[in-house]
Residue, then its C-alpha position, 0 to 999 in steps of 0.5 A: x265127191x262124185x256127181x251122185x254124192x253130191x246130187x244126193x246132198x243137194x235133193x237132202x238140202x231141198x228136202x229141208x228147205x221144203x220142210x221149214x217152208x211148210x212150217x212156215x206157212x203152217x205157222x203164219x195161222x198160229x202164234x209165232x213160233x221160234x225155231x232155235x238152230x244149233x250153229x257150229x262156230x270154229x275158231x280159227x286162228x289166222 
């Protein structure tokens, strides 16, 4: 992976981040929120 890939993945996980912070603070004025994230659980065998 080169530098610039890897700068590019790195602006896209900070671009989430500020967005789930906005809704966050979004939602303290609201009712509470549930936000469900889809995790990926492999199985690996040792």
């Amino acid at each position: 992976m080169t530098n610039t890939e890897k700068i590019a993945n790195a602006k896209k996980r900070i671009d989430e981040l500020e967005r789930l912070i906005k809704y966050w603070n979004n939602s303290d004025h609201d009712e509470t929120k549930i936000v469900n994230f889809t995790r990926n659980i492999d199985k690996k065998v040792a």
